[in-house]
NUTI-25353 format. One record per residue: x, y, z of N, C-alpha, C, O, CB in turn. Coordinates in steps of 0.1 Angstrom, whole numbers, plus 2048, in hexadecimal, padded with zeros to 3 digits. Each point is the difference from the previous one (the first is absolute). Glycine has a CB too. Example, Ala and Ser with C-alpha at 12.3 -4.5 7.8 and 13.67 -1.06 7.14 Angstrom:
2
8847C784E7F780C80080980C80080A8008077E37F4805
80F8177ED80980B8007F880B80880580B8018077EF7E9
//
This chain:
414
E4AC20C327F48018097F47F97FA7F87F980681281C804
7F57F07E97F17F77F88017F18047F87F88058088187E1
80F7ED8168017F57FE7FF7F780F7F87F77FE8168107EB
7F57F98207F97FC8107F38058047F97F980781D807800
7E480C7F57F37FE8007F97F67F67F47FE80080D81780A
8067E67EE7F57F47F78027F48047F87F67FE8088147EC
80E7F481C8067F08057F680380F7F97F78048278037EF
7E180D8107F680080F7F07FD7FB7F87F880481981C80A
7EE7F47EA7F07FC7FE8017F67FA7F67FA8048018197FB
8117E57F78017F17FA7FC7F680F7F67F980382180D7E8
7F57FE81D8007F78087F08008087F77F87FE82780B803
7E28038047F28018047F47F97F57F87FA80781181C807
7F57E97EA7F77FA7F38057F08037F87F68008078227EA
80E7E78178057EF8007FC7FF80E7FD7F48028198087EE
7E980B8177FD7F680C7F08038067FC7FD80B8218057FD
7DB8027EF7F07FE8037FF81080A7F58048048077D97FF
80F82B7FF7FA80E8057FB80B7FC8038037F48087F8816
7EE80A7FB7F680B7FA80C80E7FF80A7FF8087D97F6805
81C8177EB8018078057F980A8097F48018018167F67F0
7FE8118177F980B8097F18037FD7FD7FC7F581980E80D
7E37F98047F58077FA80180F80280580680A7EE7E57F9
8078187F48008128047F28058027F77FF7F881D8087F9
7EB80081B7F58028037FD8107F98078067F87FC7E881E
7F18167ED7F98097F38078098058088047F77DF7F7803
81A80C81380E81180380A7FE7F680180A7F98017F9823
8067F47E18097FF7F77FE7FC7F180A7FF7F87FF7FF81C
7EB7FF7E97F88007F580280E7FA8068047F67E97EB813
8088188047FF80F7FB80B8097FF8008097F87ED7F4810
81D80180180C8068018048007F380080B7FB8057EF81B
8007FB7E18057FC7F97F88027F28057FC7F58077F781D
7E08157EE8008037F68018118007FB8077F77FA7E1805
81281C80F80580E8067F38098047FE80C7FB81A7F57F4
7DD7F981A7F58008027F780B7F87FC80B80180C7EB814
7F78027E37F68047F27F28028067FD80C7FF8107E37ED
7EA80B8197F380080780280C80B7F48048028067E27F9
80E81F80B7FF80E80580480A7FE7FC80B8038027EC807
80B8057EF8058147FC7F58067FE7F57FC7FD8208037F7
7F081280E7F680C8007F37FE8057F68067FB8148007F3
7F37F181F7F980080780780281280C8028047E67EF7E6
7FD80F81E80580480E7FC7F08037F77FA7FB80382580C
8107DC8007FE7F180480080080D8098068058027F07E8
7EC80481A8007F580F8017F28037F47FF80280180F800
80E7EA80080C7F580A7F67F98097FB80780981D8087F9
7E37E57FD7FD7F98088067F58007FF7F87F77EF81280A
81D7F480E8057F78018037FB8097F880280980B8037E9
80D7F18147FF7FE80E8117FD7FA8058037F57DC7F481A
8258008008137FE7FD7FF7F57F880B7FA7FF80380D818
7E57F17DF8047F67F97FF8077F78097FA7F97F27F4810
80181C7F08058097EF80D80580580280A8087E68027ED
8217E980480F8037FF8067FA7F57F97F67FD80880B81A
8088017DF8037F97F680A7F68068017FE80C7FA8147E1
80B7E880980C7F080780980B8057FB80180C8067E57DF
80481E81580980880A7FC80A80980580B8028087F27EF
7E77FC8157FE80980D7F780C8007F68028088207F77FC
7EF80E7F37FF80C7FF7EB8027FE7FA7F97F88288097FC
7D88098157F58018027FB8097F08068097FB7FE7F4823
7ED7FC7DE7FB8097FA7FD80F7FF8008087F67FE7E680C
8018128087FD80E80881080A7F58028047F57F17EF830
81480A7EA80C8047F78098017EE8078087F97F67F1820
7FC7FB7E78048027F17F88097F68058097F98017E180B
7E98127FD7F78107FD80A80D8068088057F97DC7ED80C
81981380980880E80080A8017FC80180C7FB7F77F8814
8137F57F080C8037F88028027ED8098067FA7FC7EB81D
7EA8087E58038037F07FE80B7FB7F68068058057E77F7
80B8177FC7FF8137FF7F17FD7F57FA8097FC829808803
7D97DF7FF7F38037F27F97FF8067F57FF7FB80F7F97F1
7FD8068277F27FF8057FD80980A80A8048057F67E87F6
7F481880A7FA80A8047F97F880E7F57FD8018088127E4
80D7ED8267F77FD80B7F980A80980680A8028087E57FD
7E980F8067FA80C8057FC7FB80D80180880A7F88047DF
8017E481A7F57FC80B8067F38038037F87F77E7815801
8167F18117FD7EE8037FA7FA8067FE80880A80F7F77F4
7ED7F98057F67FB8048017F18098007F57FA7F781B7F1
80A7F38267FE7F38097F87F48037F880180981180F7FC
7F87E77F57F37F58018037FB80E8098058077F37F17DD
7FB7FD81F80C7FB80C80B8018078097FE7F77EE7FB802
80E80880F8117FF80680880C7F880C8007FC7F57E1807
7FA8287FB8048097F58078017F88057F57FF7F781280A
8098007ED80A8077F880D7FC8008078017F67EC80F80C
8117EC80B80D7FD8047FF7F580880A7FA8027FF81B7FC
7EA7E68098017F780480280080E8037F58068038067E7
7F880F8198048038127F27FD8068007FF80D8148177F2
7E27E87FC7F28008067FD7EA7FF8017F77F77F482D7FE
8087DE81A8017F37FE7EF7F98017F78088038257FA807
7E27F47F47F47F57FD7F48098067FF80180C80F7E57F5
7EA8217F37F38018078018148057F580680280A7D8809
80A8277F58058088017F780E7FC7FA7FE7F58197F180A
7EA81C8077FF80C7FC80C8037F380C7FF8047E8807815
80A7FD7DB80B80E7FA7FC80B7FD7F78047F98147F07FD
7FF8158117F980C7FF8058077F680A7FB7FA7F180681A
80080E7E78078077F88138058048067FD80A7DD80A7F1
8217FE7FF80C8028038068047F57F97FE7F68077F4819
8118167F08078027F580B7F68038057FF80B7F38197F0
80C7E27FC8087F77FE8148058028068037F67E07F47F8
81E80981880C80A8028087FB7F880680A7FC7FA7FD81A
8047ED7E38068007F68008077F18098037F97F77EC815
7EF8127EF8028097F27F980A8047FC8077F68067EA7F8
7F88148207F980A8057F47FF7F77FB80A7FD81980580B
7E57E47F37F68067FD7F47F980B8017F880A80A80E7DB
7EA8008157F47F980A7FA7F57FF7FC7FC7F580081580D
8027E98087F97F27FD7F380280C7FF80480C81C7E97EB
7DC80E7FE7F77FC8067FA7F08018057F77F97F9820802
7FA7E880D7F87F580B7F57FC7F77F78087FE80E80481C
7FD7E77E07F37F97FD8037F48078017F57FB7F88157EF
8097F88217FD7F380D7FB80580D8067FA80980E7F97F0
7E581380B7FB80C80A7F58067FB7F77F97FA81F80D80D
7E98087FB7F28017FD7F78037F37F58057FE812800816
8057F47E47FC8037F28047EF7FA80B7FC8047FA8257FA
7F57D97FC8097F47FA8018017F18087FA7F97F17F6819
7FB81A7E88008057F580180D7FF7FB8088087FB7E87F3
8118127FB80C8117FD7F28078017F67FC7FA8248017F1
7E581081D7F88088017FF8087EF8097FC7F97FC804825
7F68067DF80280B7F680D80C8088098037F87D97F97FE
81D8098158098087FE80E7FA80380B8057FE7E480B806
80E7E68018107F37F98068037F280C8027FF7E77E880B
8058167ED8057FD7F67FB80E7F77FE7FF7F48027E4811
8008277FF7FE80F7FA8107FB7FA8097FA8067E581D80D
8107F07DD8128027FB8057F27FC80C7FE7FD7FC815816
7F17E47EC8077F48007FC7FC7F27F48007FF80C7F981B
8078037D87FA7FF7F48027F08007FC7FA7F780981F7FC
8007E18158087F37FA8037F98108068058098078077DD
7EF7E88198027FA8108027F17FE7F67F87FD7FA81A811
81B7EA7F580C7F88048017F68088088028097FE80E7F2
7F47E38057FF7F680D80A7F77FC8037FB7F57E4806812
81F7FF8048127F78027FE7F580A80680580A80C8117F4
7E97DE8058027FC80F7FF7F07FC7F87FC7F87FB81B818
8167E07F57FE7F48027F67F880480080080C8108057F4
7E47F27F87FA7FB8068007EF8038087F87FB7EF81E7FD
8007E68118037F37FF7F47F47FC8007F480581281580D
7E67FB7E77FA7F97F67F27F98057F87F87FB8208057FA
7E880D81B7F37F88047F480780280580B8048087E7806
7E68107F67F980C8027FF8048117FA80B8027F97EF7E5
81080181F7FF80780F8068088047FE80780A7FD7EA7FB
8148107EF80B80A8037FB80F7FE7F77FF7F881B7EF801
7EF81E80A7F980C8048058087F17F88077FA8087F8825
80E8007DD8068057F57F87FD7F88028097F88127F580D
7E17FA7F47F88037F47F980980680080B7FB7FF7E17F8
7FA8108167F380A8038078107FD7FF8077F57F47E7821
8138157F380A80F7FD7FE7FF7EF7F78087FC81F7F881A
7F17F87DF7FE8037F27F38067FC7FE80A7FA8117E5803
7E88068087F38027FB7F88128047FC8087F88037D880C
8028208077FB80C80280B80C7FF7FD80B8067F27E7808
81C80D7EB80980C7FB7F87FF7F37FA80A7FB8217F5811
7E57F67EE7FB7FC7F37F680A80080280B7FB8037DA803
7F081A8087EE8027FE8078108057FE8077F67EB7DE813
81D82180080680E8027FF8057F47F78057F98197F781A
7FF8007E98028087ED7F67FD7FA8008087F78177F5803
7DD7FB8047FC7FE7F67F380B8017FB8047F58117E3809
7F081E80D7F480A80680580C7FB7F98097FB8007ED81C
81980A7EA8028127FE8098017EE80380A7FA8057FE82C
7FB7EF7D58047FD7F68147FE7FB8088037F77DC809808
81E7EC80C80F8028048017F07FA7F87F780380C81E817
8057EA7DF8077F47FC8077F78098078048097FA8087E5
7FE7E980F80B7F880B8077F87F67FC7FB7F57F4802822
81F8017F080C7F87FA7FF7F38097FE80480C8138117EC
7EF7E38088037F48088107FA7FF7FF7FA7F57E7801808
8268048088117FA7FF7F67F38057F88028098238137FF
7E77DD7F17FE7F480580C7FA80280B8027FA7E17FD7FC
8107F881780C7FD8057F57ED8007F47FC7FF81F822812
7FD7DA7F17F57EE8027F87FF8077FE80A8088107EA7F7
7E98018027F77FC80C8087F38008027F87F77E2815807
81F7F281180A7FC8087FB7ED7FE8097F77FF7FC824814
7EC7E27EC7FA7F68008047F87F08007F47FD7EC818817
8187FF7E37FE7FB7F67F48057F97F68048068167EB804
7F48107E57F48027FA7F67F87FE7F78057F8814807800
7F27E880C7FD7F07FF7F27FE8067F67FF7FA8227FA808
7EB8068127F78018097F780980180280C80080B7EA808
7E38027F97F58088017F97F580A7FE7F47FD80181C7EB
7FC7F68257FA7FC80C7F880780380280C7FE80D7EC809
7E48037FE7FC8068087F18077F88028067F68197FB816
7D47FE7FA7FB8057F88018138038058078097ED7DE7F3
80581E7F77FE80E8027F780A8057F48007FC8157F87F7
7FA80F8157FC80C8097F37FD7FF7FD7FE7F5813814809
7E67EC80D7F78007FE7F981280280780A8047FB7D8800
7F081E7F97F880C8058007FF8108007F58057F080C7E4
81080A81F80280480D80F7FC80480280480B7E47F97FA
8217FE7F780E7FE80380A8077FC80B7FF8067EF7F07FB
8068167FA8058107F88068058127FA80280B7EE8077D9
8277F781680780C80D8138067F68047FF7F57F07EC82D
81081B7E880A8027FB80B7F87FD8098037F97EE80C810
8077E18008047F47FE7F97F87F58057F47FE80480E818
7EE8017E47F97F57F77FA80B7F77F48008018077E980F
80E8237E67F880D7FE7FC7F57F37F47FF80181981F80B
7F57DC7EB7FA7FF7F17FC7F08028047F880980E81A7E7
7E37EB8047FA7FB7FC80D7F57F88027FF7F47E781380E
8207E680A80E7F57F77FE7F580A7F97FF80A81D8127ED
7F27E68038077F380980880880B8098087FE7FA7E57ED
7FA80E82280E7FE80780F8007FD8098088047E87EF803
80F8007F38108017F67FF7FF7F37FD7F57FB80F800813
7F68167E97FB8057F48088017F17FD8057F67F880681C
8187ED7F48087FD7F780480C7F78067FB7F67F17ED80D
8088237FD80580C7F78098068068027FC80C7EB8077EB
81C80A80280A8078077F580B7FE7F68007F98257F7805
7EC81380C7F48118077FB8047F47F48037FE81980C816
8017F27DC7F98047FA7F67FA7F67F88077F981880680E
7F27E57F87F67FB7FB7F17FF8087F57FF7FA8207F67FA
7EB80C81B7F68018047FA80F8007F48018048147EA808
7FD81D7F080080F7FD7F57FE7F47F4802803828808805
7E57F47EE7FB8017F27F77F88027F68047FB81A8017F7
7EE7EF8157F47F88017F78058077F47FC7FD8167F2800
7F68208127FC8008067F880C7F77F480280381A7F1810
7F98147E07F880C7FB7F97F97F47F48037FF81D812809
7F37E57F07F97F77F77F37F98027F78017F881E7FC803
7EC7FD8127F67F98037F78058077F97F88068127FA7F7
7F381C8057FA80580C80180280B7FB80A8057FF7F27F2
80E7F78137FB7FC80880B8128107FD80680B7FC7D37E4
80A82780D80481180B7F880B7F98038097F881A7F280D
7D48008047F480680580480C80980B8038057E87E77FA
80381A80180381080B7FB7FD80B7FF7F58047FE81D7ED
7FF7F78167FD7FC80F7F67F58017FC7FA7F680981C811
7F67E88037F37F78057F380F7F97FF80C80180D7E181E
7EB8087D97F48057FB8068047F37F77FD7F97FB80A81C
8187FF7E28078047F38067F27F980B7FD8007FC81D80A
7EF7E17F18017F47F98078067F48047F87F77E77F9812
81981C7F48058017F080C7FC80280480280B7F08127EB
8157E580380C7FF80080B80A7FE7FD8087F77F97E8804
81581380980480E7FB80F7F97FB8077F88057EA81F80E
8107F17DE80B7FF7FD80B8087FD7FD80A7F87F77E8805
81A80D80780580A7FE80A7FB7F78017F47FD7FA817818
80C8007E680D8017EF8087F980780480580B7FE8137E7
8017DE80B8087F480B80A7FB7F87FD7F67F97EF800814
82180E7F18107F67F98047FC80880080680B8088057E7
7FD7EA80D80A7F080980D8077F58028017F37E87DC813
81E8258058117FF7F98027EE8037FF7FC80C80F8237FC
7F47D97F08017F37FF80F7FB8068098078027E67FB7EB
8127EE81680C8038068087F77F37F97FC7F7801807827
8157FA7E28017F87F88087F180680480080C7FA8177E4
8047E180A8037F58067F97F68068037F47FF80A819801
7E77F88077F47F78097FA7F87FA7FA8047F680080B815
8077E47F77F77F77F97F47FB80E80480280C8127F57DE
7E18048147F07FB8098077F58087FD80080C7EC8057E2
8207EF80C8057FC80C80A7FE80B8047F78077F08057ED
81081680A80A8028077FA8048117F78098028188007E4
7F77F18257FC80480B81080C80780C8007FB7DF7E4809
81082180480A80E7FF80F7FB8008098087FD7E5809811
8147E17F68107FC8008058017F280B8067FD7F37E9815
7F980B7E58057FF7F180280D7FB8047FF7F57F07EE807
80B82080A80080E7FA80D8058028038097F87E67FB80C
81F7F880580E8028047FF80F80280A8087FF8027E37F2
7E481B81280280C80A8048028127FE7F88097F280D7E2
8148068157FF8018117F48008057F78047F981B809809
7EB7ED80C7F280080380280A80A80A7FF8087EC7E87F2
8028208057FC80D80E7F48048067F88077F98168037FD
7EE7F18157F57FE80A7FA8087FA80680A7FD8007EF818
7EE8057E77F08087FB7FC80780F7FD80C8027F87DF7E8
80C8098217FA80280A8087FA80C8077F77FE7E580B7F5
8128048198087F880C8017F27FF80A7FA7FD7EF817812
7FD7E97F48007F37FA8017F47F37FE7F47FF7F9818812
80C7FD7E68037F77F78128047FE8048087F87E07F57FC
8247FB81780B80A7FC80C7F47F180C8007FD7F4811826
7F67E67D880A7F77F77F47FE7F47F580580281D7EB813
7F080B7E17FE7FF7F07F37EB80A7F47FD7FD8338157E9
7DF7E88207F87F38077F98058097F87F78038187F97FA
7EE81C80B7F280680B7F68027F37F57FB800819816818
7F67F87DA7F28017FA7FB7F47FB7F58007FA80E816801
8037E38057FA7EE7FA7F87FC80B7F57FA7FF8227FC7F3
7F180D81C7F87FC80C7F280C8027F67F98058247FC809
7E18177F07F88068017F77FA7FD7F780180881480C7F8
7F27EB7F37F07FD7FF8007F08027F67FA7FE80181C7EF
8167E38177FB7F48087FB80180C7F77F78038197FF7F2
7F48158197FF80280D7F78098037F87FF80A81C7FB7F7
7EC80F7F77F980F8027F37FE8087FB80380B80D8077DC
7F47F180F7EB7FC8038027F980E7F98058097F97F27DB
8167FF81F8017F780F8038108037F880A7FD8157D6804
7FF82180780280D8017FA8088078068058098007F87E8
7E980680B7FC8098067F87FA80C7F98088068098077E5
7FD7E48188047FF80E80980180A8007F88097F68027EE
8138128088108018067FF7FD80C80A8028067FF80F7ED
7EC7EA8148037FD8117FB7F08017FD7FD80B7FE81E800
8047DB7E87FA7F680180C7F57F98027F48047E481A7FD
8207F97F58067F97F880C8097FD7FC80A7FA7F07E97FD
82180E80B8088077FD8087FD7F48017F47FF7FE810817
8068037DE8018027F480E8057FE8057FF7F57E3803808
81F80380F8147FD7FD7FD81380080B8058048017DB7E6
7EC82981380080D80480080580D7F87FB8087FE8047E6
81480A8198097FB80A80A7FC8038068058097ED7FA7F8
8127F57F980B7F97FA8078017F87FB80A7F97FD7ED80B
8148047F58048007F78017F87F48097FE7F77FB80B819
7F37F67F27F57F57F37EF8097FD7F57FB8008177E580F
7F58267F07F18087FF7F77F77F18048037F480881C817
7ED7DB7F67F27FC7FA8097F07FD7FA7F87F97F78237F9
81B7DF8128057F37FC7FF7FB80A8097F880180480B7F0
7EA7FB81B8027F48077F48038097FD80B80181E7EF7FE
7DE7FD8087F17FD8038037F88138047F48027F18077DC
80881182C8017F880E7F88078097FB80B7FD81C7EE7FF
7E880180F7F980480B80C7F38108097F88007D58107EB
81A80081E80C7FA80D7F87F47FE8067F87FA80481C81C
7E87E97EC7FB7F07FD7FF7F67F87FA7F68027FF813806
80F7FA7ED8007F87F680C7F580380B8038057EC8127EB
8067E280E80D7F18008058067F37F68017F87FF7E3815
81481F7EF8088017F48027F67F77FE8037F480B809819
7FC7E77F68017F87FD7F37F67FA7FF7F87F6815810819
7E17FE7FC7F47F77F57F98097F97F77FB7F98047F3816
80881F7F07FB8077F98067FC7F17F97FA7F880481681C
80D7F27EA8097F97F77FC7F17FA7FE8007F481480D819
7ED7E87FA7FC7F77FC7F18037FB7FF7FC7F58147F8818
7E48107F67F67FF7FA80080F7FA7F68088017FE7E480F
8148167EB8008097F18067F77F67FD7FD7F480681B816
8087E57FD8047F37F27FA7F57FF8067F77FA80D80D806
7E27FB8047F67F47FD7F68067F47F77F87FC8097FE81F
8018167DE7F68047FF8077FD7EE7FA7FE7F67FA813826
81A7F07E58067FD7F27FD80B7F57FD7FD7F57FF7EA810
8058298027FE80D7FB8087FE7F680A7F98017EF814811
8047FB7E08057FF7F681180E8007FF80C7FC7E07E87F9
82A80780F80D80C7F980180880D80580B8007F57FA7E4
8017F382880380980F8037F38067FA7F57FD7F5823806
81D7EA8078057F780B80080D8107FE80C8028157DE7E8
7F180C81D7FA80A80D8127F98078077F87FB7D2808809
82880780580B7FD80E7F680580C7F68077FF8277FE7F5
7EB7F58187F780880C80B80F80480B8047FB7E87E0814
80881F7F780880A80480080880E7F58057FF80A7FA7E9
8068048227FB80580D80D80E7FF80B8007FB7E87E5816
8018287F78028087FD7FF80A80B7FB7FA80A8027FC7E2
8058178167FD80F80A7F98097F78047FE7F481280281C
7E58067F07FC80B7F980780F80480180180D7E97F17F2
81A8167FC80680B8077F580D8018018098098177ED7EE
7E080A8017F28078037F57FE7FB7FC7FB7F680E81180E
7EF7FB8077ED7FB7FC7FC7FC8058057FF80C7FA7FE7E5
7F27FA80C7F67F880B80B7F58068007FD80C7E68057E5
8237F98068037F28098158068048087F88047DF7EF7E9
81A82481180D8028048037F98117F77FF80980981A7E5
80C7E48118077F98097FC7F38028077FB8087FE817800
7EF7E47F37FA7F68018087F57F88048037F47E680A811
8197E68008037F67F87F67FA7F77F67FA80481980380E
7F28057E27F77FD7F88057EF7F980C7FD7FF7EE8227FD
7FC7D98028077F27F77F48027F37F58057FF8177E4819
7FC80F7E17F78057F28077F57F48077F68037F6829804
7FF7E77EA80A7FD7FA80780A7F47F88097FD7FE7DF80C
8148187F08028077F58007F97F18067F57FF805817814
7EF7FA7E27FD7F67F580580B7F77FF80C8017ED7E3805
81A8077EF80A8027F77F57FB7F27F97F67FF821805813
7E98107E47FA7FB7EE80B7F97FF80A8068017E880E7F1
80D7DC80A80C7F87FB7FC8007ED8087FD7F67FC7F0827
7EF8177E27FF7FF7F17F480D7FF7F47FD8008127E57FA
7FE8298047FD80C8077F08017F27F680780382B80680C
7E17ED7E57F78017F37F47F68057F58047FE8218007EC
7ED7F081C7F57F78047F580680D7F47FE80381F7EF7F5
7F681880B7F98058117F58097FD7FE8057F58197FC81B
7E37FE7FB7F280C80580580980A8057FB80A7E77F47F5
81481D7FF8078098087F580681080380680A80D8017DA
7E47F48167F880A8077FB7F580A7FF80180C7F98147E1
8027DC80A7FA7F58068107FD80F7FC7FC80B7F07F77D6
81C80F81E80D7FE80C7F880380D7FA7F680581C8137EC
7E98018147F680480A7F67F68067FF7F980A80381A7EB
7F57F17FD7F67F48048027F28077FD7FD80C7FD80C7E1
80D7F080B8087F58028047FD8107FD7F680680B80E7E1
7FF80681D8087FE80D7F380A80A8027FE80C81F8007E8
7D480B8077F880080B7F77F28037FC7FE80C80381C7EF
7FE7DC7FC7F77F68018067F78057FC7F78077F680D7EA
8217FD80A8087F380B7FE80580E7FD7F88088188017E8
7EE8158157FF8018097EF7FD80A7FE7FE80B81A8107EB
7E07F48007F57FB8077FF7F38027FF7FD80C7F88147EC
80B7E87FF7FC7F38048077FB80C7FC7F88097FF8067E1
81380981580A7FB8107F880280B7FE7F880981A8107F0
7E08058057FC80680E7F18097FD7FF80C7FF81D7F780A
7D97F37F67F48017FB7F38078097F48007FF8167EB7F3
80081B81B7FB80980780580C7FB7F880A8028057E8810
80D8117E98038117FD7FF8037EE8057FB7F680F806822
7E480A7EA7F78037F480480D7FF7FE80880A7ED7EA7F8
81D8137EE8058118077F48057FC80080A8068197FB7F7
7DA7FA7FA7F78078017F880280B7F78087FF80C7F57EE
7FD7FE81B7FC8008118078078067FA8098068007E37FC
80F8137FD80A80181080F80D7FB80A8038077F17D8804
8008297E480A80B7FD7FE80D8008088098027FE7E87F5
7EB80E8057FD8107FC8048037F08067F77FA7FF812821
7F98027E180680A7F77F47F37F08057FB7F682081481A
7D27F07F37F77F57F87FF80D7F48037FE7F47EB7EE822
80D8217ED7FE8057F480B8077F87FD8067F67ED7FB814
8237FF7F980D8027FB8027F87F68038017F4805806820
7F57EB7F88037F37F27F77FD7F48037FC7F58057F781D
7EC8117F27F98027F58068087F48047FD7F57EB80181B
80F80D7F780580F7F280F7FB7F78008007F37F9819822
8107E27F380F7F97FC7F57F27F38037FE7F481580782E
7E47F87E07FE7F17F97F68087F68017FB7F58027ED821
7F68217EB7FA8067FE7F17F87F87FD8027F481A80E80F
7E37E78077F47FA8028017FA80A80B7FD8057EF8027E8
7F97FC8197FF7FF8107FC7EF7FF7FC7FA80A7FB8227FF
80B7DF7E88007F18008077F68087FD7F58047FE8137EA
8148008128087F680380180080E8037F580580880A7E6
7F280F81F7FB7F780A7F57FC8088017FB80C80F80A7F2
7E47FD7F97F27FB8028027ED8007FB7F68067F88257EA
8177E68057FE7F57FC80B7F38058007F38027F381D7EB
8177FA8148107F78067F880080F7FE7F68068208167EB
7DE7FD8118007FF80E7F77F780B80080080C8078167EB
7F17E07FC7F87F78028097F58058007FE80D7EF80B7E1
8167F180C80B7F27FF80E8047FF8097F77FE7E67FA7F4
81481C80F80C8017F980C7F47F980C7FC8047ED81780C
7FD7EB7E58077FC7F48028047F37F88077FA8027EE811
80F8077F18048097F87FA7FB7F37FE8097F88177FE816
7E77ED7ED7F57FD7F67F380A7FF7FC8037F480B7E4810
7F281E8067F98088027FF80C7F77F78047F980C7F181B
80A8117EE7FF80A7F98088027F480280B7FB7F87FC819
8097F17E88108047F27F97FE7F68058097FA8137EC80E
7DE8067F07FA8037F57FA8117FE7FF8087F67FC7DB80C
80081E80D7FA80B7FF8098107FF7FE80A7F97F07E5813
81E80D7FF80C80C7FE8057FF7F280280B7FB8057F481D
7FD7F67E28037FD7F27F78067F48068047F68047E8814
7EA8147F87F57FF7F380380D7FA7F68057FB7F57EC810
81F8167F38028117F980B7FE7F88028097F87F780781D
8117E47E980A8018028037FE7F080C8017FB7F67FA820
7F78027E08017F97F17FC80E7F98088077FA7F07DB809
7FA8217FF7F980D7F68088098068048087F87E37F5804
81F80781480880B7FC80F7FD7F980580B7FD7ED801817
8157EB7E98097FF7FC7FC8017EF8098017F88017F3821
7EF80B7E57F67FF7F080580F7FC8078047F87DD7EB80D
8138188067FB8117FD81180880180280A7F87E07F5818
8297FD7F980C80480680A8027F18088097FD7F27E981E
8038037DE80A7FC7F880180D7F080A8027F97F17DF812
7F58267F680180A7F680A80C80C7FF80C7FD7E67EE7F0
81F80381880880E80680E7FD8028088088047E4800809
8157E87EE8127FF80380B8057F88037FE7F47F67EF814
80D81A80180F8037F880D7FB7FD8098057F97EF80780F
8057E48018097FF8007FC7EC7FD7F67FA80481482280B
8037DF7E87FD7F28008027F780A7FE7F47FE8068117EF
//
């Protein structure tokens, strides 16, 4: 048996493959969870804390006789995942380990104090996808600043960021833009995994307390590390299972599409983005669009590591359900060269130029959404002039170097 596990792992080394990666639950498993015993532990997670076989965090905590689960805790789409986009979660007991879970997506987003009465030690498990608009940091941050008020430790299980450790887009949060989609002072795409963005976020200050509590608060913060991950692995190279964080990201290529589409996106009645579809954040249409010249004058443009197809389509729900949409769908052919976030851009200014009467900041609404998401009101003060995309890319870029400067004292990983 030794001897085919080494010719297997040989073989794999001869042929350029990685092994598995192990994400931090099985980190910890396997150091027979040393960081909780003889404590009362709580669970913040969702159905992506699962190890390679499936099997949920959740469950593996209640089942270890060295651990003491007591609480869990629902961010978005909850605990299990039944609450869908945008969703109330409410309190509840969990009928599989009967215990209780509460709601930090409802009327609490940060653990109340009597949340966390009993709790010595608190536990965040959840897949993220490496962009700041996604809601799963924010949830960290303010569990984070929770324990750190009442004196409760936090473990972080790190799992990949799906983008890779590489890419950084996008400038940083400005003042007044602060929401639960743009909660910290980062890039858009921040190139760290949760738990390296964990330690930067308490190191550096920057997970502040409420509005007007400029102190920073920090709490007793351990990253169970993962092993195997290297920075330019994107989640294929990890040879883990991928399991929807969220309704819409249901593949390991939707979170690559999130911070190319997202920001377009939140014109959902102007520009449709494949949410609805079965392509959610990979393909860009509306019923007026010529498909075909949309396409050509994106490949005029000689985008660096993106090619486009057209594509015509239905939606099955939402603003544009049952509508024939034409559009097109674009593919990373050199996924390390590409701009993940400038994509959007690109194909809103092709589409303008085709059709230099329709303006989605005119004619879409939701202007201060897009703001908060981009989190400065430059790019469409300023796109929204000429919408071109020279306009704004020095300025969305200008963060991207000093924070990648500041990022690199927090990496774990090569």
């Amino acid at each position: 048996m030794k001897f085919k596990i080494f010719c297997l792992s040989f073989l794999l080394f001869s042929l350029g493959l990685s092994a598995q990666v192990k994400p931090g639950v099985e980190v910890l498993r396997d150091r027979g969870f040393d960081v909780l015993k003889g404590k009362k532990v709580g669970l913040v997670t969702n159905p992506s804390g699962v190890d390679r076989n499936l099997r949920s965090t959740i469950d593996i905590l209640h089942a270890a006789p060295e651990v003491n689960l007591v609480a869990l805790y629902g961010p978005e789409h909850g605990v299990r995942g039944d609450i869908y986009a945008g969703g109330f979660v409410t309190d509840y007991t969990d009928p599989t380990t009967g215990l209780p879970v509460y709601s930090i997506y409802g009327k609490f987003r940060k653990p109340s104090p009597e949340m966390l009465k009993g709790i010595e030690v608190m536990v965040y498990d959840i897949q993220d996808v490496g962009c700041r608009s996604y809601t799963f940091i924010s949830t960290l941050g303010l569990v984070m600043r929770a324990c750190a008020e009442k004196g409760i430790s936090v473990v972080v299980l790190d799992r990949p960021n799906p983008l890779g450790g590489e890419k950084v887009e996008g400038c940083l949060t400005e003042d007044g833009f602060h929401s639960f989609v743009s909660e910290f002072k980062i890039p858009y795409v921040y190139g760290l995994t949760v738990g390296e963005l964990a330690i930067l976020l308490n190191e550096e200050g920057l997970n502040c307390g409420e509005k007007g509590n400029e102190k920073p608060l920090v709490c007793d913060l351990t990253v169970v590390p993962m092993e195997g991950w290297k920075r330019s692995m994107t989640y294929v190279d990890t040879r883990l299972p991928w399991i929807l964080p969220s309704p819409q990201i249901p593949d390991a290529e939707s979170a690559i599409g999130y911070p190319s589409a997202g920001i377009a996106g939140e014109f959902q009645n102007f520009l449709n983005i494949g949410v609805g579809y079965t392509l959610p954040f990979r393909v860009f249409g509306a019923e007026w669009i010529d498909a075909d010249a949309l396409k050509a004058r994106l490949d005029s443009y000689n985008l660096p590591g993106v090619a486009f197809r057209t594509i015509h389509y239905k939606p099955f729900f939402g603003g544009q359900a049952g509508k024939d949409l034409n559009g097109v769908q674009y593919y990373y052919t050199d996924y390390s060269a590409a701009s993940l976030t400038m994509t959007q851009f690109y194909v809103m200014q092709a589409v303008h130029e085709l059709y230099p009467d329709r303006n989605p900041f005119v004619e879409a609404g939701r202007l201060r959404m897009f703001d908060i998401v981009c989190g400065t009101d430059f790019v469409r003060t300023r796109f929204g002039e000429r919408m071109k995309v020279e306009d704004i890319d020095s300025y969305w870029n200008k963060d991207n170097d000093s924070f990648k400067k500041l990022s690199r004292k927090y990496y774990l990983y090569k």
